[in-house]
C-alpha angles and dihedrals in degrees: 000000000000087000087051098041088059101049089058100044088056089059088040098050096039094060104018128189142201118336125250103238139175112324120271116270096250141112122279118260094196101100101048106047093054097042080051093051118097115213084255095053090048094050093050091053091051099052090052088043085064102037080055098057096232101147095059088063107035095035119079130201105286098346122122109281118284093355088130118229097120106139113231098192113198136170089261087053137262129344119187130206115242135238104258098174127115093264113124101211109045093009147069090257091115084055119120113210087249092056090050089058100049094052088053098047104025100024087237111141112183079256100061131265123004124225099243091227071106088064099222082151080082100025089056083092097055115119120245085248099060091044092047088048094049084051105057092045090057093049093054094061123090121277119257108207093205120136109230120256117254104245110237103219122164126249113292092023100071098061105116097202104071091067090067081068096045099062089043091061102029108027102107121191102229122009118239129260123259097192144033122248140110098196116117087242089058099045091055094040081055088051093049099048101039100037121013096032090039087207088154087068089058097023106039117083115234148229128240097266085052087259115144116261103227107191087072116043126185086351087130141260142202112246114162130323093339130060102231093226121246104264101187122127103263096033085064086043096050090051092052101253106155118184084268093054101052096033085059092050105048087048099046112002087241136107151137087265095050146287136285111268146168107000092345090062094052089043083054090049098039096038135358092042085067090049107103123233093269093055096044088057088048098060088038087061088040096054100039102038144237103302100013117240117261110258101258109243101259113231121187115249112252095251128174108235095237082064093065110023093085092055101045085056092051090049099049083048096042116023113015090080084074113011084041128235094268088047094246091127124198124298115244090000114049135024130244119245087196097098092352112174095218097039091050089053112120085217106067096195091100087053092045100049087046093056094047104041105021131210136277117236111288101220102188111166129255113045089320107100110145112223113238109265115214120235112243092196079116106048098029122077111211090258085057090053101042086050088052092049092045094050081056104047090041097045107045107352092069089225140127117272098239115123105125128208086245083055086052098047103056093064089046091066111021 
């Protein structure tokens, strides 16, 4: 997920480590690991590729799949994802299977140190299967011949050697839990959050050296222009979210509290929406628990009404017309602001970048096709902003109304 790819780029450029170079001088192993996988293998392999989400970081706009070349621009520079096909030269086709596996769990590559952009800080609890499997489906496709992009990263960062001392300190063997259960359910939904799906690299907050901060795991973090939500047990809980619900979402993108949107769309099209229902209900019993926690009561924040009058006004002139008076919204089309995830979150960066910069169509299959939402960074002062923010918390997000222009204008101009 492009969320997901940058925060780990940040960690990765920050403290780099050995350079890719030129392939190893050894036969390629191409051939005959495609002509030795059976249809089912390679079914198997594609469906963890997916659930992996290896396509959002090794497939760029328009270029041939997995041929690398997609930009992770992060405040150290450029990263670059890299060409994983079969071919020898510019690819991974002189790869063992062992090789393969220690670049997903150590970060280790037969050249040196991987950048981990590819998060091996949470793959480093796949099983050799599933390695094995994503493999031999990589090796099946057709060779690119496509010679990998120089990453641009800024002096110190690209010095390849600190990152040898921060593994040392910050590769952990197994992620933490996030959430309570012993069911099988639980255990897979746990394997596909923390390790296939990587969601700690997006969701969990870090430390000043990019490390993860463990004691607090999928509790949120801002990355770049998006706050990655809180994803913990009773903050789902909090925003409304019920097993139908995210299961819906993860699925389809769509659901009663929202749509997917910004990283977290691309992370539903290019992943969850491949899971099968099994493993849907798996991560919805991961992220909510064992039992779930009760939905708090919603009481309705204590607001003067001047607070709010100015943005209600901006909101009958500017929004209704699609997200309707009442906040039901349009189906297929427009969302509703009436239990709105994103409405209901504590945090309001997610609100505020959406009104300012607005969101690209949300084609997601089926009826459900999200109309493109203009920015309003030009037309909107900061006070404007902050009121409409304010009408929303306070109406249907049961929060305070205290989101100030100064708040508003720092992510206007980060």
């Amino acid at each position: 997920m492009k969320t997901m790819r940058t925060t780990a780029a940040l960690c990765l450029a920050a403290l780099a480590a050995a350079a890719c170079g030129r392939q190893p001088d050894r036969a390629p192993a191409a051939a005959a690991t495609a002509s030795a996988a059976t249809p089912a293998q390679l079914a198997r392999g594609k469906y963890l590729a997916a659930a992996a989400d290896c396509v959002a970081c090794h497939t760029a706009p328009g270029g041939a799949p997995f041929a690398g070349g997609v930009p992770l621009k992060t405040n150290f520079g450029t990263i670059y994802g890299t060409n994983i096909t079969p071919d020898p030269d510019t690819g991974i086709g002189r790869w063992s299977s062992d090789d393969f596996y220690q670049a997903l769990t150590a970060g280790k590559s037969p050249h040196g140190h991987l950048y981990p952009a590819m998060p091996y800080t949470s793959y480093r609890g796949m099983a050799r299967a599933d390695s094995d499997a994503i493999y031999g489906y990589l090796m099946h496709l057709a060779p690119v011949k496509l010679a990998n992009r120089q990453n641009d990263l800024h002096f110190p960062f690209n010095l390849r050697f600190g990152l040898v001392f921060w593994n040392m300190l910050f590769l952990k063997g197994t992620l933490p839990a996030s959430s309570q259960g012993q069911s099988a359910d639980w255990v897979r939904g746990r394997y596909l959050a923390n390790v296939l799906g990587h969601c700690n690299e997006c969701h969990t907050p870090r430390g000043r050296l990019g490390q993860l901060d463990l004691d607090r795991p999928l509790a949120g973090f801002a990355l770049t222009r998006w706050f990655s939500s809180n994803i913990t047990p009773a903050a789902l809980a909090e925003r409304g979210w019920t097993a139908g619900g995210l299961q819906a979402f993860l699925k389809t993108g769509v659901a009663p509290q929202g749509s997917a949107f910004g990283d977290m769309y691309e992370v539903v099209n290019l992943s969850t929406r491949h899971l099968d229902d099994a493993d849907i209900k798996a991560l919805t019993i991961y992220l909510l628990g064992e039992p779930p926690p009760a939905a708090p009561a919603r009481r309705q924040a204590a607001v003067e009404q001047g607070k709010v009058d100015a943005g209600r006004r901006i909101y009958l002139n500017v929004c209704a017309g699609c997200h309707a008076v009442d906040g039901a919204g349009r189906p297929h089309t427009a969302v509703a602001m009436r239990g709105n995830t994103t409405v209901r979150e504590a945090n309001a960066h997610n609100l505020i970048v959406t009104i300012l910069d607005g969101l690209p169509e949300q084609k997601l299959g089926g009826l459900e096709n999200m109309q493109p939402m203009p920015g309003f960074a030009q037309g909107m002062s900061d006070a404007d902003v902050a009121a409409l923010v304010n009408y929303l918390r306070a109406t249907w997000g049961d929060l305070p109304a205290d989101v100030t222009p100064d708040r508003v204008a720092v992510l206007r101009h980060p």
